[in-house]
SENU-515182 format. One record per residue: x, y, z of N, C-alpha, C in turn. Coordinates in steps of 0.2 Angstrom, whole numbers, plus 5000, padded with zeros to 4 digits. Layout:
XYZXYZXYZ
...
END
This chain:
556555805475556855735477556355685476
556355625473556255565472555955555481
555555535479555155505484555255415488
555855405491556155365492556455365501
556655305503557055295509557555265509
557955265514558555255515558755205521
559455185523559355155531559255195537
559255245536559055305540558455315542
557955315537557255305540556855255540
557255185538557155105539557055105548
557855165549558055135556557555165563
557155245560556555285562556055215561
555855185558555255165557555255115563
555855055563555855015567555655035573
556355105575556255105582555555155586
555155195581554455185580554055145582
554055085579553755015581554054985585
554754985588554854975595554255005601
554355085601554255125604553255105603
553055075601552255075601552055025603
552654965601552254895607552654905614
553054945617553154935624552654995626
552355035622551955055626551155035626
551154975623550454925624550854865624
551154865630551654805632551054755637
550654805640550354765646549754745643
549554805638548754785635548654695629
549354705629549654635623549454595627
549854605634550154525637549254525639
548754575643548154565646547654525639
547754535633547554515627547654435625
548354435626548654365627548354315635
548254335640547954305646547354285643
546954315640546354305638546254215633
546954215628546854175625547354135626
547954155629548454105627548854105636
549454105636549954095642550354185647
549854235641549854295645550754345645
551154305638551654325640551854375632
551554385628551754425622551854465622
551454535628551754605628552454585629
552754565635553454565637553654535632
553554465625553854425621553954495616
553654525615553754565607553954615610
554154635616554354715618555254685617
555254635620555954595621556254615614
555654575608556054585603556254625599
555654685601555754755598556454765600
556654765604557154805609557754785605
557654715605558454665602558354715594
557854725591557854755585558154825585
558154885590558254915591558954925594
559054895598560054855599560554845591
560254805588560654785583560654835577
559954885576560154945574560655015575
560455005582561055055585561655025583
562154955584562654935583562854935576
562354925572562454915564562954975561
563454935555563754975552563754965545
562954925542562554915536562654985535
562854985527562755035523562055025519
561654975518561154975514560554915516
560054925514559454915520559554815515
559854805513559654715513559854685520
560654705522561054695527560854715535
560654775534560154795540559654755542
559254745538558754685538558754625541
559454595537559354525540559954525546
560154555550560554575554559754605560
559454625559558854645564558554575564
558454535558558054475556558154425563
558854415561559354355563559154375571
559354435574559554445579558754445584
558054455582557554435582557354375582
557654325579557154265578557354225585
558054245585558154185594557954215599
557454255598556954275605556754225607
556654195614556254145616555554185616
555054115618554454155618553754125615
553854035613553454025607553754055601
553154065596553254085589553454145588
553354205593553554275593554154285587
554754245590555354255589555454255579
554954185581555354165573555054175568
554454215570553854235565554054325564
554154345568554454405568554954415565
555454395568556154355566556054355556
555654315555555654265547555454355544
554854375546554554445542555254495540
555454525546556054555545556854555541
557154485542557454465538557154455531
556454435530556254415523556054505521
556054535523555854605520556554615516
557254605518557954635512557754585507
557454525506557354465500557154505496
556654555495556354605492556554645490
557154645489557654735487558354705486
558654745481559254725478559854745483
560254755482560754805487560754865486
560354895488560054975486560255035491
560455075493560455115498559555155498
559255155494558655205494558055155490
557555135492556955115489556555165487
556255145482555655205481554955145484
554255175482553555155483553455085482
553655075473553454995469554054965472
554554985476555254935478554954915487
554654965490554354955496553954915497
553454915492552654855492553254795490
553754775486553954735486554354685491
554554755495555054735499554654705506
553954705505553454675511553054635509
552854615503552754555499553254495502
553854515502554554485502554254445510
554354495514554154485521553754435523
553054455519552454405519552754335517
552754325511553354275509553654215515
554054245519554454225524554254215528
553754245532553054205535552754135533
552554165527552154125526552754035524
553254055526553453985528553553965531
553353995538553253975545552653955545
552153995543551353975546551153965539
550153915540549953895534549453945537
549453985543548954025544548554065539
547854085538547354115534547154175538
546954215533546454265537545954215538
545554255545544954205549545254185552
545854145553545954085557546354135564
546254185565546454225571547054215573
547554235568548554255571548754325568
549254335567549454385564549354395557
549154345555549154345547548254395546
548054395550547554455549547354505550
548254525555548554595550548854585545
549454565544549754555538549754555532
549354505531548854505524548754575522
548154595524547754645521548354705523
548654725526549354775526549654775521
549954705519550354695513549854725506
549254695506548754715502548854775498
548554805506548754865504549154935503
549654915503550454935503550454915494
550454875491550454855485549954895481
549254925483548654945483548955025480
549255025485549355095486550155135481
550355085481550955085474550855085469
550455045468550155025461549755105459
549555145463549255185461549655235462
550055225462550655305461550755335466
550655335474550355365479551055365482
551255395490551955405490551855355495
552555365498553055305503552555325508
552255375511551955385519551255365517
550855385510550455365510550155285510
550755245506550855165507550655135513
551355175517551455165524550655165528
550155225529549755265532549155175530
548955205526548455145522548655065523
549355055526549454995528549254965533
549555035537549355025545548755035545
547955065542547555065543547054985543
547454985535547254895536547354825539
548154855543548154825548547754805555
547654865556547154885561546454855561
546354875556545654825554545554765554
546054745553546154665550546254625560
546554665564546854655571546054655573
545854705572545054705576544454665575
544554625568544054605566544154515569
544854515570544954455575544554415580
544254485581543754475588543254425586
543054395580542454395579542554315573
542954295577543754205575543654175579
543654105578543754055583544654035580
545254025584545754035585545853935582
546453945577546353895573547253875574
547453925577548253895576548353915585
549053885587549453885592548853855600
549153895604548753855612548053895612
548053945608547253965609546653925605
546953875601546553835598546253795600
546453785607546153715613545653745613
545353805617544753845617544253855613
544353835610543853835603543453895602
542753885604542253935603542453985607
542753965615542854025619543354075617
543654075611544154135608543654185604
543154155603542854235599542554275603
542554345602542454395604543054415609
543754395608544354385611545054405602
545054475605545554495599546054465600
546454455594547154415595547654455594
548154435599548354475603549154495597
549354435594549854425588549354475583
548854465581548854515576548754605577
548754595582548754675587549554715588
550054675589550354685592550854695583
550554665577550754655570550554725567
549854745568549654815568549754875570
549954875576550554925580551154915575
551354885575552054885574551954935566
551454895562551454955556551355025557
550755025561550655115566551355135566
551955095569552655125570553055135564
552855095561553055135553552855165550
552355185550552155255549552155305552
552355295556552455365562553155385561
553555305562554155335561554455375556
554155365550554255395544553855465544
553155475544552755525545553155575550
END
């Protein structure tokens, strides 16, 4: 069999990445105290949930739909940017894929390109500038990285979330150039941010939840 996905294990990965930011629900929000207003573990667990709610509901037969149906139902999270950053990623992921019932590798790297994409019309964020764009970035990267060379759907996924992680961790070492942690200036560095942490879990859950 073709090495490919379905809405099936679109619906595994999310609720994967649900299941990993509510269990670093408090580590997020102690992360966020550090830098911001202390409420992102509970903003992004909220979200997850709503994404997992509207999965279970869904009677999408094919993952554009699904998408922007999790998209939509995510972005009116209160919560600052949580909602609508996460929100834009998720809906702009179906921008990426045609009406397909099953994606392969080169249609998954595109369909997170897509995601990036939708972001990036929310934020002019850069890597460096300490937000989620420094997982993002190098996940998506990577994800393309890993397509391009032939390699499968889990191993795309795995190498995502590795360079997500990296990209989350190297945070630490950023004076914070977007939202309320930018008042802080110097005192943000050596303080991991807490949105690109919580972007890197979320890929750890899709890869989990497919692996």
């Amino acid at each position: 069999m073709a090495d490919t996905i379905g809405i099936e294990d679109m619906g595994r990965m999310i609720r994967a990445a649900a299941d990993k930011i509510r269990a670093n629900r408090d580590d997020l929000s102690k992360l966020d105290s550090a830098i911001g207003d202390g409420d992102h573990g509970m903003t992004i667990a909220r979200a997850m949930g709503i994404a997992e709610k509207v999965i279970a509901e869904s009677d999408k037969k094919e993952l554009k739909g699904l998408l922007k149906d999790v998209g939509w139902g995510v972005m009116g999270v209160d919560g600052g940017a949580t909602g609508p950053l996460l929100g834009s990623f998720l809906m702009g992921l179906g921008n990426g894929i045609d009406e397909l019932e099953r994606i392969d590798c080169p249609m998954l790297a595109a369909m997170f390109e897509a995601g990036l994409a939708a972001v990036r019309r929310q934020s002019k964020a850069q890597i460096g500038d300490k937000t989620l764009m420094d997982a993002l970035l190098p996940a998506v990267d990577a994800m393309r990285r890993t397509a391009d060379e032939g390699k499968s759907i889990r191993e795309a996924l795995q190498q995502a979330a590795n360079a997500a992680e990296n990209g989350a961790i190297s945070t630490k070492e950023f004076k914070a150039r977007f939202g309320r942690a930018k008042n802080l200036g110097e005192r943000t560095i050596g303080c991991q941010d807490p949105g690109a942490t919580s972007m890197a879990l979320i890929f750890q859950g899709f890869f989990e939840g497919l692996a």
